[in-house]
VMD Tcl script that builds the backbone (N, CA, C; Angstrom):
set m [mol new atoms 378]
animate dup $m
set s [atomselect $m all]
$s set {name element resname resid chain x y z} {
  {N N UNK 1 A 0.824 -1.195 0.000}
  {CA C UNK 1 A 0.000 0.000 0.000}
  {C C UNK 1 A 0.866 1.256 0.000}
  {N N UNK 2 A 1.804 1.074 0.536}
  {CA C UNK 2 A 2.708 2.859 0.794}
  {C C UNK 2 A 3.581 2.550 -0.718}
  {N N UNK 3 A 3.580 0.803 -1.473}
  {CA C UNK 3 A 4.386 1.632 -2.763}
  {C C UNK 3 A 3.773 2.529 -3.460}
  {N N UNK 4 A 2.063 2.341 -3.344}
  {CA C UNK 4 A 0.981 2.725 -4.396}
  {C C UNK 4 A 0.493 4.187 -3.897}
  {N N UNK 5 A 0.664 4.110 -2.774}
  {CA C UNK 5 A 1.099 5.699 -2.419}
  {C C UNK 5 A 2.073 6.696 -2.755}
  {N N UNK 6 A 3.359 6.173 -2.554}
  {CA C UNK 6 A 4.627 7.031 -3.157}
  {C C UNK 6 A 4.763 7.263 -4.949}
  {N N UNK 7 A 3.743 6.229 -5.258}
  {CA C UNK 7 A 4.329 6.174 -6.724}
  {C C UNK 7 A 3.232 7.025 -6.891}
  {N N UNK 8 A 2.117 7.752 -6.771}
  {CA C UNK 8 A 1.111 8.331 -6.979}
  {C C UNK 8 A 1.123 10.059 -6.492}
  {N N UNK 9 A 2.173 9.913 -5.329}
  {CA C UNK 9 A 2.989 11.026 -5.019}
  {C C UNK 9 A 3.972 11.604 -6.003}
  {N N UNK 10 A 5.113 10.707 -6.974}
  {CA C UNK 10 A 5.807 10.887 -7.418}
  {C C UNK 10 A 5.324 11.299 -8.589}
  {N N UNK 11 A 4.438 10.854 -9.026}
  {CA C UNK 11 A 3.426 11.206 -10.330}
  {C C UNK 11 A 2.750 12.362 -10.479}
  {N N UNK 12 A 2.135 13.067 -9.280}
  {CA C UNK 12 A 1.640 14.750 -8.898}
  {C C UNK 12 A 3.191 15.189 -9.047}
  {N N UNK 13 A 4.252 14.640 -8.667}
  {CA C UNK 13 A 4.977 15.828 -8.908}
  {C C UNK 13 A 5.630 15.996 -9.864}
  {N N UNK 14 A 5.355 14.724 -10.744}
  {CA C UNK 14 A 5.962 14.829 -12.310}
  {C C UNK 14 A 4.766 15.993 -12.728}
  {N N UNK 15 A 3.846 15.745 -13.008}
  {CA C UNK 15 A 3.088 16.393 -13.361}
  {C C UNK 15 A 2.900 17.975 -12.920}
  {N N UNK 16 A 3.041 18.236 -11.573}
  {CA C UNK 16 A 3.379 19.603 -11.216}
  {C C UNK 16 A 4.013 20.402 -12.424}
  {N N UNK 17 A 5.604 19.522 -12.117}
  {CA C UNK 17 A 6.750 20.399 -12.313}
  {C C UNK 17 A 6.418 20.341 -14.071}
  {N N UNK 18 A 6.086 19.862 -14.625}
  {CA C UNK 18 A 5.734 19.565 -16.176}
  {C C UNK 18 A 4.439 20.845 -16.361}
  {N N UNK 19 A 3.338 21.059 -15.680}
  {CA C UNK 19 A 2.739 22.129 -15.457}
  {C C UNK 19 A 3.058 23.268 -15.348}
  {N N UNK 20 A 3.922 23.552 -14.050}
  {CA C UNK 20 A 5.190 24.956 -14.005}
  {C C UNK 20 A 5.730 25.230 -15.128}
  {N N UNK 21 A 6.402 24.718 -15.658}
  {CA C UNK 21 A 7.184 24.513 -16.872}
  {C C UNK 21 A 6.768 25.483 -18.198}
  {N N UNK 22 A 5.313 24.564 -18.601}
  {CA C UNK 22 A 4.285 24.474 -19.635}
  {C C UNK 22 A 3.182 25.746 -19.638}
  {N N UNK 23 A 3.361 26.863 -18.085}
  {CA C UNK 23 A 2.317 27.174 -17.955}
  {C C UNK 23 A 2.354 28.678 -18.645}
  {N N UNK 24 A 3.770 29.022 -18.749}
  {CA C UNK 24 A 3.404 30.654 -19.811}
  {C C UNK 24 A 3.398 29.567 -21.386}
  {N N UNK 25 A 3.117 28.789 -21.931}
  {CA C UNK 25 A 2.677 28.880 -23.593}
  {C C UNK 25 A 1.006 27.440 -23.234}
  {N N UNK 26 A 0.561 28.115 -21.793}
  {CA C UNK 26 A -1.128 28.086 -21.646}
  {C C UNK 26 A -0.896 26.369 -22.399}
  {N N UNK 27 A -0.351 25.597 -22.073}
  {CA C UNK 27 A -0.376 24.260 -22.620}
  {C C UNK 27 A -1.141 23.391 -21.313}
  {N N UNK 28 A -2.102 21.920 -21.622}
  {CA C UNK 28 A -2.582 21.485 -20.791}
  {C C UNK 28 A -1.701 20.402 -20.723}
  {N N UNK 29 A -1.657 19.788 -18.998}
  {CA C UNK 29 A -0.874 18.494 -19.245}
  {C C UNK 29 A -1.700 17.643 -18.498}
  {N N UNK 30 A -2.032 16.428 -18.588}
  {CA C UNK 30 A -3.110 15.105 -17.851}
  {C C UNK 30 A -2.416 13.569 -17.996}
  {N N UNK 31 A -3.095 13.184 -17.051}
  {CA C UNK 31 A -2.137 11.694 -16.782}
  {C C UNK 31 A -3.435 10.822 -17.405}
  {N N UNK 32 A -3.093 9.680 -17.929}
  {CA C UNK 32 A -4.213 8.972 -18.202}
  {C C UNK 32 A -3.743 7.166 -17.921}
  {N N UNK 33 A -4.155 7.080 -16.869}
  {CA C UNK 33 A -3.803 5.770 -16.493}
  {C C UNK 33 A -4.903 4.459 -17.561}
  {N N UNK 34 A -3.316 3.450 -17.706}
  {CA C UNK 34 A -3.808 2.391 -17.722}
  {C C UNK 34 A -3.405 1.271 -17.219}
  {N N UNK 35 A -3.192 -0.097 -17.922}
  {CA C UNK 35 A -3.161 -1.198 -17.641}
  {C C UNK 35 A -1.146 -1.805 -16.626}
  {N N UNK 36 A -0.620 -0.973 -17.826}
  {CA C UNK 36 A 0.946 -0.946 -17.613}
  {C C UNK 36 A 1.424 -0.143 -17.544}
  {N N UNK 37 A 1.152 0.926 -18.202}
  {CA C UNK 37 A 1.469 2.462 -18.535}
  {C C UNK 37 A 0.948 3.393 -18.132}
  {N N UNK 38 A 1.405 4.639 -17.558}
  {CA C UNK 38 A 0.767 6.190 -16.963}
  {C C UNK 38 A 0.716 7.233 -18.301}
  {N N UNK 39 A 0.234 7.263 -19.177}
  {CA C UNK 39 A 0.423 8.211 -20.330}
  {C C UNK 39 A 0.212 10.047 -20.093}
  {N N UNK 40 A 1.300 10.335 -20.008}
  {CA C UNK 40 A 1.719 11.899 -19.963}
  {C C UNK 40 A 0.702 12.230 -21.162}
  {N N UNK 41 A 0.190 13.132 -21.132}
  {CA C UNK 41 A -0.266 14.331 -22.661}
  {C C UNK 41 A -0.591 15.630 -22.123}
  {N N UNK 42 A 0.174 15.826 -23.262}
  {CA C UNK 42 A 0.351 17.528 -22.980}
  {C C UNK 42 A -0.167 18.239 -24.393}
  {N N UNK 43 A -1.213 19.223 -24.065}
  {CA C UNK 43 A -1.866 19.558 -25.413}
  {C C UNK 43 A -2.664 18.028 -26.456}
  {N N UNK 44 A -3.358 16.956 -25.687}
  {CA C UNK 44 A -3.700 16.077 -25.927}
  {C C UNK 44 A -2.820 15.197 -26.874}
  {N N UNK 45 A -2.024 15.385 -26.877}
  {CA C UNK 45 A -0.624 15.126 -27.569}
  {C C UNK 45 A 0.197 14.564 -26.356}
  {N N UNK 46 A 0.298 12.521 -26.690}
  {CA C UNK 46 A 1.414 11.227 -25.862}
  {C C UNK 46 A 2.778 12.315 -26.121}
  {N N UNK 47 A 3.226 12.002 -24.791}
  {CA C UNK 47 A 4.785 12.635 -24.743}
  {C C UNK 47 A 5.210 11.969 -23.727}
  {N N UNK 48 A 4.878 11.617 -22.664}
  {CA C UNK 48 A 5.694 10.347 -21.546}
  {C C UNK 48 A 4.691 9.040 -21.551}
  {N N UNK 49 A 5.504 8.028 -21.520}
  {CA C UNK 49 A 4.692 7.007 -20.732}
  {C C UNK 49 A 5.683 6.637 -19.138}
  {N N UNK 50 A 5.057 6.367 -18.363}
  {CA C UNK 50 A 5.617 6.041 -16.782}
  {C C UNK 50 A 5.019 4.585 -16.958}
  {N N UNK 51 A 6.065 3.395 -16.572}
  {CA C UNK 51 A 5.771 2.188 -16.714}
  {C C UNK 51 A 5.375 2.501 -14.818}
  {N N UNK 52 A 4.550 1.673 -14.483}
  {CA C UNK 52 A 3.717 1.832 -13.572}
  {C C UNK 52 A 4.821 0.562 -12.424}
  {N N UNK 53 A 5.352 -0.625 -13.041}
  {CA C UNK 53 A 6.516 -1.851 -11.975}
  {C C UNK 53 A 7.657 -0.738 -11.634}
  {N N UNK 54 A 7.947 -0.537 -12.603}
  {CA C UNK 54 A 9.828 0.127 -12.897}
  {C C UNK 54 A 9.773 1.533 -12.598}
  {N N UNK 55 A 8.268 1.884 -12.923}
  {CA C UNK 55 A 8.488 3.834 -12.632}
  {C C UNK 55 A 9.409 4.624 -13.618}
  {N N UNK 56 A 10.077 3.645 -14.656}
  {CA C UNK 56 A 10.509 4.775 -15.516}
  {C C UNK 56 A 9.917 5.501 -16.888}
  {N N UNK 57 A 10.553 6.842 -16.984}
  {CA C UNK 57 A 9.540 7.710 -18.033}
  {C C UNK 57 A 10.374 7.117 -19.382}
  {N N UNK 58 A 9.125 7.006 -20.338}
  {CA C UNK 58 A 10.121 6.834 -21.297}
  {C C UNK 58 A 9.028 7.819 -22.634}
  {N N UNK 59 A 9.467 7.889 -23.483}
  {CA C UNK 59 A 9.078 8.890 -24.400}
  {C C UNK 59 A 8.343 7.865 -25.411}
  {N N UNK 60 A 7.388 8.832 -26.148}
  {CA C UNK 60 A 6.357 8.170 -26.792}
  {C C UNK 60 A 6.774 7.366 -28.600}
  {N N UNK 61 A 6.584 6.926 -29.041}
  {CA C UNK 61 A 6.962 6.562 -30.286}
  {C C UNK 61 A 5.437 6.894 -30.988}
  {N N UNK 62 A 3.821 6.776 -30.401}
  {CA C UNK 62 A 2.852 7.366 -30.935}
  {C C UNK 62 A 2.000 7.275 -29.737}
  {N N UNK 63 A 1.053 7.728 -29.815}
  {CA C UNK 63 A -0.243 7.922 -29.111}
  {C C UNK 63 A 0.022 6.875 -28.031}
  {N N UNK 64 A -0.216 5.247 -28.407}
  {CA C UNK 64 A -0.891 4.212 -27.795}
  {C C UNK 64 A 1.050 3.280 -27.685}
  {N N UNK 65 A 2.223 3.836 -28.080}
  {CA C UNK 65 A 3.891 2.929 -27.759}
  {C C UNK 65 A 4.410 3.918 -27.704}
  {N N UNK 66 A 5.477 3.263 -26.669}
  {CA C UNK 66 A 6.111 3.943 -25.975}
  {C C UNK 66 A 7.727 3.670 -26.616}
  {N N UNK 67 A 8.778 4.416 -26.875}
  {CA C UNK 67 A 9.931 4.262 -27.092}
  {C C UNK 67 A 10.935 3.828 -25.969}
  {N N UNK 68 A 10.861 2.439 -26.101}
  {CA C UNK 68 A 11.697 1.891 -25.132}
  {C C UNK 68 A 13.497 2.864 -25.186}
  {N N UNK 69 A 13.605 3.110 -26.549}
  {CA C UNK 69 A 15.124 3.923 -26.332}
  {C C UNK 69 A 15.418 5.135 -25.762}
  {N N UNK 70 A 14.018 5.950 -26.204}
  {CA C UNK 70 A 14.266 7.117 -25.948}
  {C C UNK 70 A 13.328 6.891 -23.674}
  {N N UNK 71 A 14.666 7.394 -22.493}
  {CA C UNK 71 A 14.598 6.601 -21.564}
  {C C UNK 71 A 15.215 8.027 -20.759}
  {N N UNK 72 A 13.727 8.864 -19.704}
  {CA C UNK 72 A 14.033 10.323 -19.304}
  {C C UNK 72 A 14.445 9.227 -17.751}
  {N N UNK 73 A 15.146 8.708 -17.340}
  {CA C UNK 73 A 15.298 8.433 -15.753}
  {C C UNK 73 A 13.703 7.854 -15.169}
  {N N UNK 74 A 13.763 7.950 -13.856}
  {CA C UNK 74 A 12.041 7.682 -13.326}
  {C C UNK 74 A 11.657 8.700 -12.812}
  {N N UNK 75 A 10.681 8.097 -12.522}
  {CA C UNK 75 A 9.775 9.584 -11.522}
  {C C UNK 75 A 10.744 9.819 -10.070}
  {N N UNK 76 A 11.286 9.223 -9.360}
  {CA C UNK 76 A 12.020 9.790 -8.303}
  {C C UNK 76 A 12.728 10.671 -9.218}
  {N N UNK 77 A 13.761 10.636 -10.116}
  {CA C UNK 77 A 14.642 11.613 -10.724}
  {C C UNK 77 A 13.900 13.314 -11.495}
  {N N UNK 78 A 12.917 12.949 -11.410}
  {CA C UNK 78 A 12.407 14.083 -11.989}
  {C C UNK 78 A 12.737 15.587 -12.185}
  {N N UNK 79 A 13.098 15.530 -10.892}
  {CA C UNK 79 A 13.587 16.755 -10.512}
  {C C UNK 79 A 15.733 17.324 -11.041}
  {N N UNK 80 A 15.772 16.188 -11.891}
  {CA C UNK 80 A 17.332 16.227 -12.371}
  {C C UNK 80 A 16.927 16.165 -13.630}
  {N N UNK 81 A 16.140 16.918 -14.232}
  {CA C UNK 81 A 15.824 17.206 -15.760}
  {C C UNK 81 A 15.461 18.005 -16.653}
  {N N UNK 82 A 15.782 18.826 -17.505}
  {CA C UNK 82 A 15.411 19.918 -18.251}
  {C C UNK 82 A 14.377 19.274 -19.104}
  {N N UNK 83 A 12.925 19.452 -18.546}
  {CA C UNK 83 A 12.291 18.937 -19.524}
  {C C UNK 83 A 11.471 19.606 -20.811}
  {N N UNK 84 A 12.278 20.785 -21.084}
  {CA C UNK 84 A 11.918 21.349 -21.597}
  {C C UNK 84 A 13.053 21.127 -23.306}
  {N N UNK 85 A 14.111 20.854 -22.757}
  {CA C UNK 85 A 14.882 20.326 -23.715}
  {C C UNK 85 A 14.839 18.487 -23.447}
  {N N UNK 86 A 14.124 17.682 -22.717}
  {CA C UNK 86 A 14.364 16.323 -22.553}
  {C C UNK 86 A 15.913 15.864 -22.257}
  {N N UNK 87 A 16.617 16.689 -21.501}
  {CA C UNK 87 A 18.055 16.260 -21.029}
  {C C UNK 87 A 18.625 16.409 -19.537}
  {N N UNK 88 A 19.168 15.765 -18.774}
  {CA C UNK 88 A 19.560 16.060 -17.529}
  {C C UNK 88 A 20.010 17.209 -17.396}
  {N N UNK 89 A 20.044 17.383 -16.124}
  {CA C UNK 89 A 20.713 19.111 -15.940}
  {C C UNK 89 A 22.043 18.594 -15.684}
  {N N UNK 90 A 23.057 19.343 -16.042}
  {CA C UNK 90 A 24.756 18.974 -15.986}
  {C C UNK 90 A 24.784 18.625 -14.095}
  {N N UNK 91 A 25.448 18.055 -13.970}
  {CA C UNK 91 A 26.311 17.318 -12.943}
  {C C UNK 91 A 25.117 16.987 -11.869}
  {N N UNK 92 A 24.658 16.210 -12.867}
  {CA C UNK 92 A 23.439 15.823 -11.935}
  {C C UNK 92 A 23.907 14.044 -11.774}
  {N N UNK 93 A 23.201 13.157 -10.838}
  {CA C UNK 93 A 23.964 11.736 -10.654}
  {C C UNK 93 A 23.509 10.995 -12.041}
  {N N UNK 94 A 22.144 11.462 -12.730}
  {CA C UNK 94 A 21.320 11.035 -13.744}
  {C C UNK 94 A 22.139 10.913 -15.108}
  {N N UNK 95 A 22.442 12.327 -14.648}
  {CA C UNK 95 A 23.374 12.842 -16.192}
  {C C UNK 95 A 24.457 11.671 -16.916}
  {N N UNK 96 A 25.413 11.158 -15.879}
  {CA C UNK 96 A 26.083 9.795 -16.519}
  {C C UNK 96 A 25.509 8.911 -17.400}
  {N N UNK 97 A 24.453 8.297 -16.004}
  {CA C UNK 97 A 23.745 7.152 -17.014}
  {C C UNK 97 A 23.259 7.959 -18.149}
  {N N UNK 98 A 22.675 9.018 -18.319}
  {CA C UNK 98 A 21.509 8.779 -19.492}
  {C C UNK 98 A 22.937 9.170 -20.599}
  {N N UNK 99 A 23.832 9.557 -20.309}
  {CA C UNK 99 A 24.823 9.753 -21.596}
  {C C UNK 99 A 25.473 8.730 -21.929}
  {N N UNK 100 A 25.317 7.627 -21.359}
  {CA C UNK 100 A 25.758 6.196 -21.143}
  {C C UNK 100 A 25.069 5.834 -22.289}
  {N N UNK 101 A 23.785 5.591 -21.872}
  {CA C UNK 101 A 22.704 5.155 -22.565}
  {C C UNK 101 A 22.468 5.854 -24.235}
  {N N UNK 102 A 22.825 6.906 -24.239}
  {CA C UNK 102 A 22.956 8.104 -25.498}
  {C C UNK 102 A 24.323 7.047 -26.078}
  {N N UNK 103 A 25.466 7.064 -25.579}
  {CA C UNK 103 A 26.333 6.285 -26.387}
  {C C UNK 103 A 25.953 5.333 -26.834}
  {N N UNK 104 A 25.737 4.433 -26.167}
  {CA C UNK 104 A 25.658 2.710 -26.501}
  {C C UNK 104 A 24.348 3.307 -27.660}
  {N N UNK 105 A 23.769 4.043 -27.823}
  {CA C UNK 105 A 22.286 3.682 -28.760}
  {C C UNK 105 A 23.135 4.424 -30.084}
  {N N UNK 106 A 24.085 5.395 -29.976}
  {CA C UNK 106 A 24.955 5.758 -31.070}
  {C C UNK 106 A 25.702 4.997 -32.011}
  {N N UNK 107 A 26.370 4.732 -30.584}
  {CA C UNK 107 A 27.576 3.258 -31.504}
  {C C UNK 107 A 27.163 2.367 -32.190}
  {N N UNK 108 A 25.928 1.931 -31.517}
  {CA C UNK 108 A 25.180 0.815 -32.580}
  {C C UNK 108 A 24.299 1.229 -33.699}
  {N N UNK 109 A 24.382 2.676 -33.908}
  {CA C UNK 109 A 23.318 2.838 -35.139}
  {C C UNK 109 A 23.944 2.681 -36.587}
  {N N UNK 110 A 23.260 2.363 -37.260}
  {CA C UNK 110 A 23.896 1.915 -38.265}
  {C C UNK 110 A 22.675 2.358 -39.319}
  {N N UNK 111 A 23.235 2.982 -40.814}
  {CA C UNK 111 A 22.144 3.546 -41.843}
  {C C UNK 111 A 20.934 2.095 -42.187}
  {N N UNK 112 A 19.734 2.605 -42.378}
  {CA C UNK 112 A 18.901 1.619 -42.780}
  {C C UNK 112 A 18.560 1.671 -44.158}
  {N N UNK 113 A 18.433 0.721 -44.437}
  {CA C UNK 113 A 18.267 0.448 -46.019}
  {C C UNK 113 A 19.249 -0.144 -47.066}
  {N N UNK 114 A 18.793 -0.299 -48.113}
  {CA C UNK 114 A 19.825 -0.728 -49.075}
  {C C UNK 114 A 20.947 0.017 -49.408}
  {N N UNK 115 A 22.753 -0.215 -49.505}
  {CA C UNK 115 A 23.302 0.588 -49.841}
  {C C UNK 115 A 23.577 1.121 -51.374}
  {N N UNK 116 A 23.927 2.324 -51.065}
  {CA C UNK 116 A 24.043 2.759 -52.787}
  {C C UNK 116 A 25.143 2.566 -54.003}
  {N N UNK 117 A 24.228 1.645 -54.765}
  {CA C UNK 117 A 25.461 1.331 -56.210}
  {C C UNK 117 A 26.613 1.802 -56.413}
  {N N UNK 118 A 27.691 1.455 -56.259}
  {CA C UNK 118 A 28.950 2.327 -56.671}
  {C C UNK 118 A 29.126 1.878 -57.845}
  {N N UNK 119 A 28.819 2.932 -58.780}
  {CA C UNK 119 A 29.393 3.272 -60.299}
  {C C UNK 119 A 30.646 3.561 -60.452}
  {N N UNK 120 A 31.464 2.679 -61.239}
  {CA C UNK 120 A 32.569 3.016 -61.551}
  {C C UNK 120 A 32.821 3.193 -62.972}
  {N N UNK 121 A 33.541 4.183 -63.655}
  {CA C UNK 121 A 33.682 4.524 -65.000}
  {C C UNK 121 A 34.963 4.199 -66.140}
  {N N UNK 122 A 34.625 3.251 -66.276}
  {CA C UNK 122 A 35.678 3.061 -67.252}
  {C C UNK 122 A 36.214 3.761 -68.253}
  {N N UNK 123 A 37.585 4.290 -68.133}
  {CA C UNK 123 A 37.969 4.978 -68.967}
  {C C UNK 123 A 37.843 4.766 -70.772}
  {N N UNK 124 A 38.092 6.283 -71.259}
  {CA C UNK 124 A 37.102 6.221 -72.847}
  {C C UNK 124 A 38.093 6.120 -73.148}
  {N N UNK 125 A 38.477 5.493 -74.558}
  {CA C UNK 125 A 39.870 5.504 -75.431}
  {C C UNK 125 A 39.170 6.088 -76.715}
  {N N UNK 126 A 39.666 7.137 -77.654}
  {CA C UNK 126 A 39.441 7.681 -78.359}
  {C C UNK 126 A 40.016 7.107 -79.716}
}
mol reanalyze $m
mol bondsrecalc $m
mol representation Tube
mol addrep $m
């Protein structure tokens, strides 16, 4: 009972500070609970999901999925985040990991799709 308390605490104050934030460009923000997921919307527009076991925020990929990569810390950390740019504030304990996490998703990216034909030109003899 006191996890389902704290985590419901931690959630008013995501939402607060996301309110403060949001409140000179008059934007609305609402939680919409479901099954696994806490869905952030702001301007009726998905922008966090809060996994409801793990408590962490993670950013939307559309309306109804959530982007497991893109990964803001949890709701305890909240308060170590520019969420106005989606990045830790410098020398915060957060800040490591999530640049951790920014590498490893770098190093492994790799272009998608087919690569492009290399034409080579054989020289003309006149």
């Amino acid at each position: 009972m006191n996890d389902a308390i704290t985590y419901v605490e931690q959630m008013d104050t995501f939402i607060t500070l996301l309110r403060k934030i949001l409140m000179k460009s008059q934007s609305t923000v609402e939680s919409i609970s479901g099954r696994k997921f806490d869905r952030i919307m702001i301007d009726d527009a998905t922008e966090y999901f809060v996994d409801k076991n793990s408590r962490i925020i993670y950013g939307a990929k559309s309306p109804l999925q959530y982007n497991p990569r893109r990964s803001y810390g949890t709701i305890d950390t909240v308060e170590q985040f520019d969420w106005t740019t989606n990045t830790p504030i410098a020398g915060t304990p957060v800040e490591a990991e999530w640049q951790a996490r920014e590498d490893a998703i770098q190093s492994a990216y790799k272009k998608r799709g087919r690569p492009r034909k290399v034409v080579t030109t054989a020289p003309v003899s006149v």
